[in-house]
C-alpha positions, 0 to 999 in steps of 0.5 A: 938535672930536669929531663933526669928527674922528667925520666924518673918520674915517668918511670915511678909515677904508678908506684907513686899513684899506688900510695893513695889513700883511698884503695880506688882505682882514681890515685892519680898524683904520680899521673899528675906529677910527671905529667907537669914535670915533663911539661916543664922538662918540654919547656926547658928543653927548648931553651937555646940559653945557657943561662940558669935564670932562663932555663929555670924561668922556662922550667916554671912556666911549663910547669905552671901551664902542665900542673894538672891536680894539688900534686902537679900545682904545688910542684909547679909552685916550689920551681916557681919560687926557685925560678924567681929566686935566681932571675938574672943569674947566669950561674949558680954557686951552691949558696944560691942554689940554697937559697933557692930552695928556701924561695921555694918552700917560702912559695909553695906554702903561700900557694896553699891557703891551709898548709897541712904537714905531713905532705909535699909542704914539709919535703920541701921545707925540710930538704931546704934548710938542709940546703941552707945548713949545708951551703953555710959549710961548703962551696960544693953545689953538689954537698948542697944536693947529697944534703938536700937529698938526703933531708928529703928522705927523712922528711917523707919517711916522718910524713905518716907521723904527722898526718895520722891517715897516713899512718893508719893505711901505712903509706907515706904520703905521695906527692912528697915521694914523688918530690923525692924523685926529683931530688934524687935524679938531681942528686945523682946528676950533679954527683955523677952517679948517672949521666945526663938522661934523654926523658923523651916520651915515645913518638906514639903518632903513627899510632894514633893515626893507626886507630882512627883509620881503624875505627873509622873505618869499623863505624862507619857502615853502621846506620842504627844505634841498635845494630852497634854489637859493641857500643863502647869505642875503647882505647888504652895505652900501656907502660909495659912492665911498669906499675904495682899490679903486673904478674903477666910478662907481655906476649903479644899473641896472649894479650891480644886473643883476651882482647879479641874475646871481649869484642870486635874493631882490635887493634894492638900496636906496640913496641919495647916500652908501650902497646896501645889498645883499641876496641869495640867492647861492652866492658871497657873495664875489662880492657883496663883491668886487663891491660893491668896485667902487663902494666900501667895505664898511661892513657884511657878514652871510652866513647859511648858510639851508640849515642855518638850515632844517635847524634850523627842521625839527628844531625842527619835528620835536619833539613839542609840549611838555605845558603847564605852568601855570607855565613853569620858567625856564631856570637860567642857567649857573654859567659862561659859557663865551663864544666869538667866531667868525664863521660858523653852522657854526663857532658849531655846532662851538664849541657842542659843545666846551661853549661857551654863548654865541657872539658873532658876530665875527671879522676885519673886525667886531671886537666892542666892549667893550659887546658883550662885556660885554653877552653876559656880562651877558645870560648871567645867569651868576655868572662867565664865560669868554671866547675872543676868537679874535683877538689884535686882540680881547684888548684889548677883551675885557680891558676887558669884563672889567673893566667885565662886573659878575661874575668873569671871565677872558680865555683869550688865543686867537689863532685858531679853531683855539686856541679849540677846542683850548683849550676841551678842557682846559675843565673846568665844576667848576674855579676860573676861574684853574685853567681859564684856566691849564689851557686857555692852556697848551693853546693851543701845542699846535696848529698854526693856518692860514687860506687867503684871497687878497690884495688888492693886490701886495707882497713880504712877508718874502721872499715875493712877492705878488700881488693875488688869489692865494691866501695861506696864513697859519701862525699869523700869518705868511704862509707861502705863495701860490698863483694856486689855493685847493686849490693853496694849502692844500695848500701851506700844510699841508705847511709845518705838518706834522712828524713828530709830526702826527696829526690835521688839521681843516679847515673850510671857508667861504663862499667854499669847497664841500664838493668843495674841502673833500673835494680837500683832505682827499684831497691831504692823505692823498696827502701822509700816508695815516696822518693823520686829516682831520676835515672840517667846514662852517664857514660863516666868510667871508674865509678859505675855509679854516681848517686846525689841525694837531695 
C-alpha cells in the first residue's frame, strides 16, 4: 500500500501542482507531497519487521524528516496519528484500521493552530468516519478501504464549496487531491485491483557525475567574470510525458539542438522516463520553459558563475596563510542565525544583515524537516534562529524546531523581503523569545512584492489573466498583470507606494538583467524623485523581481 501510493504520487504530483490557486509557475504541493511521501515509502521500505506498528512507525518517521511545505507536514501528521494509534499491534483488523484513521484526522487537526475546511483537513476527516461507519458493519479490511476511498472523493469534490477561492478558479483544493491518491493506490491494493508496486525512483547518479565533469571541465580555464559568455550554469531534470503543459513528443536531437541554441557547455542525458539538462545560458528560464514541452521539472539548479568566479579571485587574491602546527578550529556561533532563500546574490544580501547560514529553498523546492534540522545541527551552535521566508515552509521549520536537538525558534517571515527586515531588530546579545518577538514585530513594517508570469488563464478576485503575462504579486495577493516585465513592476510598485514610502529595493532574478533592473529604478523615481531605490543582484529564479517598500 505505501510504495503503490509513493509511485502514484510521483506520477500525479504535476497534475496535482497544477491545482494551485495562483496561475504562478510556484504551485509546489504535488512536489511536496510525493517528495515526504516517498521519504516515508524510504523508511518503511527499509524495515526488515512484519509487524504493522513497525512498519507504520517507520512510515511516520520518513515522513516527519521528508515533510517539506503545509502540504508534506499535514501528511506527515495524518500517519503520525495512524502510527500511534496501532503501536504494538502486529496486525490490523478492519476495526483497528478504522480507528486509525480516526487517530488521524484527530492529529492532523491539532497540528493546524486554525483548521480551515475545505482543504486536506476535511478529506481526511470525511474519509475517517466512513471508515468507522463501515468497520461497525463489517469484518473486511478492504470494505473499510472501498468506504474510506470513496468518502474521499466526495470529500474533495465538496471542497470548493467550502473555501470559496476555490470555487472561484475552479479547482479543487490540492493538498486533498493528493490525499486522495493515497487512498486510491491503498484502495486498489488491498482490493487487488493492482499488484504490489516498485515506487523506486530512477538511479540518476551516473548523471550527476556526468554533468560535474562537464562543467568543471568548461569552467575552469575561465580566468574573468567578463569572459563568461553564459553566465548561468543551469540544470534541469525532466519527468518526460508528465505534467499538464506537454505538447511535444520527446526527440532527442529536436530537444537537444533548442538547447544547444540558447548557450554553450550542453549536456543531455536520458533514458525512458527522465532526461536531465545541463547548460551555460543567459536565460535559464528559457531552459525550464522549454524542458516544459516535454514534461515536468523535477529539478532545477541555477548557479550565478560570474559571481562564483568572483569569489574564487577574491579567494585567490589573499595571501597564503602562515602555517600553524595545530590548525585552531573554527568556534561555532553561539547563535545560528538560519535563513531559507534561493539565489547567490540573495544568500550574499541575507549574509550581510548577520545570517550564518543559508539553506537553499524557496518556492518550488521547499526544504524538508531533516534539512532544516540538519542545517541546525551542522551548524555546531548552542540555539538557533530560522527565517523560513515562505508561509508554505513555517510548518516544516516548526517540526525541525521540535526535533533540531538545541533551542530554538522560528521567526514567521513570509517573504524575502520580511526576512531581511526582520533581521535588522536582530540583536546577538538577547534572549532567543526577546529576539523573536523584536524581529516579528518588524515583519509589518515592510511592504513585499514579486513579479513572475502566469501559466495559464484565469480570473482572480477581479482580475483578469492571462497565460504568460506578467503578475505583480503584493504580499500575497496579485494586484496587477501586464504583457510587459518593466510594464508590470512598475505597475505593482505604485500600488505599494503611500505617502510615508522612503526606501524601495528591488532585486533582480535570473530571469531579469541589471538594464531592467536600472529601468525600473528610473520609472520608480519618475513616479517619486524623493524615494531612495536600492538595486541589487539577487540571482533567485521564478520571480524576475522581488520589490520591498518601506
Amino acid at each position: 500500500m505505501v510504495q503503490a501510493a509513493a509511485k502514484r504520487l510521483t506520477s500525479q504530483a504535476e497534475f496535482i501542482n497544477s491545482l494551485n490557486v495562483f496561475p504562478v509557475p510556484d504551485g509546489d504541493t504535488g512536489t511536496n507531497i510525493s517528495l515526504a511521501f516517498a521519504s516515508g515509502a524510504k523508511y518503511e521500505r527499509e524495515v526488515t519487521s512484519t509487524s504493522v506498528s513497525d512498519l507504520a512507525g517507520a512510515l511516520a518517521k520518513g515522513l516527519l524528516m521528508g515533510a517539506r511545505g503545509n502540504s508534506g507536514v499535514i501528511t506527515s501528521q495524518i500517519f503520525r496519528g495512524f502510527a500511534k494509534s496501532v503501536e504494538g499491534k502486529e496486525t490490523l483488523s478492519a476495526k483497528d484500521f478504522a480507528e486509525a484513521l480516526a487517530a488521524s484526522a484527530q492529529t492532523a487537526y491539532k497540528a493546524v493552530m486554525k483548521p480551515t475546511e475545505g482543504t486536506i483537513l476535511t478529506v481526511i476527516r470525511e474519509a475517517a468516519k466512513a471508515g468507522r461507519d463501515q468497520a461497525a458493519t463489517t469484518d473486511d479490511v478492504a470494505e473499510v478501504m472501498d468506504a474510506v476511498y470513496e468518502a474521499s472523493k466526495k470529500a474533495l469534490a465538496s471542497t470548493p464549496d467550502l473555501l470559496p477561492v476555490l470555487k472561484q478558479v475552479g479547482v479543487v483544493d490540492s493538498g486533498g487531491q493528493g490525499l486522495v491518491f493515497i487512498f486510491q493506490a491503498f484502495d486498489e491494493v488491498l482490493t487487488g485491483k493492482i499488484a504490489d508496486e516498485d515506487a523506486g525512483e530512477p538511479d540518476d547518479a551516473q548523471m550527476d557525475e556526468m554533468i560535474n565533469a562537464e562543467h568543471h571541465r568548461s569552467v575552469q580555464g575561465e580566468l574573468d567574470p567578463s569572459d563568461i559568455k553564459y553566465g548561468y550554469c543551469t540544470e534541469i531534470m525532466v519527468r518526460i510525458g508528465g505534467g499538464q503543459q506537454v505538447d511535444r513528443k520527446f526527440d532527442y536531437d529536436e530537444f537537444y539542438q533548442y538547447l544547444a541554441g540558447l548557450g554553450d557547455s550542453l549536456l543531455v542525458i536520458n533514458d525512458d522516463e527522465i532526461v536531465k539538462v545541463h547548460v551555460h545560458t543567459e536565460h535559464p528560464g528559457d531552459v525550464m520553459t522549454w524542458g516544459q514541452h516535454f514534461g515536468d521539472l523535477i529539478k532545477v539548479k541555477v548557479d550565478n558563475m560570474r559571481h562564483q568566479q568572483e569569489e574564487i579571485m577574491e579567494k585567490d587574491d589573499q595571501p597564503a596563510a602562515v602555517p600553524t602546527p595545530v590548525a585552531e578550529p573554527i568556534a561555532a556561533p553561539d547563535t545560528a542565525v538560519i535563513s531559507i532563500s534561493a539565489g547567490d546574490g540573495v544568500a550574499d544580501l541575507f549574509k550581510s544583515l548577520g545570517v550564518t547560514h543559508v539553506i537553499n529553498g524557496g518556492q518550488t523546492m521547499n526544504p524538508s524537516t531533516e534539512d532544516i534540522a540538519n542545517a541546525i545541527k551542522e551548524s555546531g551552535a548552542k540555539k538557533a534562529i530560522v527565517l523560513p521566508n515562505n508561509g508554505n515552509i513555517f510548518m516544516a521549520a516548526d517540526q525541525a524546531a521540535e526535533v533540531a536537538g538545541v533551542p530554538t525558534v522560528i521567526v514567521h517571515s513570509r517573504s524575502i523581503s520580511q526576512g531581511m527586515t526582520a533581521l535588522l531588530a536582530y540583536n546577538p546579545d538577547f534572549e532567543l523569545a526577546e529576539n523573536q518577538q523584536a524581529m516579528e514585530d518588524n515583519l509589518g513594517t515592510v511592504k513585499s512584492g514579486q513579479v513572475t508570469h502566469a501559466i495559464r488563464d484565469t480570473t482572480l478576485d477581479g482580475i483578469d489573466i492571462k497565460n504568460g503575462e506578467y503578475m505583480g504579486i503584493v504580499d500575497g495577493d496579485i494586484k496587477v498583470t501586464d504583457p510587459e516585465l518593466l510594464g508590470a513592476a512598475t505597475k505593482m510598485v505604485q500600488s505599494m507606494l503611500d505617502d510615508d514610502s522612503e526606501i524601495v529595493t528591488v532585486i533582480f532574478g535570473a530571469d531579469a538583467t541589471k538594464e531592467d533592473a536600472d529601468a525600473l529604478e528610473n520609472t520608480i523615481m519618475e513616479i517619486d524623485d524623493e524615494l531612495e531605490v536600492e538595486i541589487h543582484e539577487g540571482d533567485q529564479p521564478v520571480y524576475p523581481f522581488i520589490v520591498s517598500v518601506e
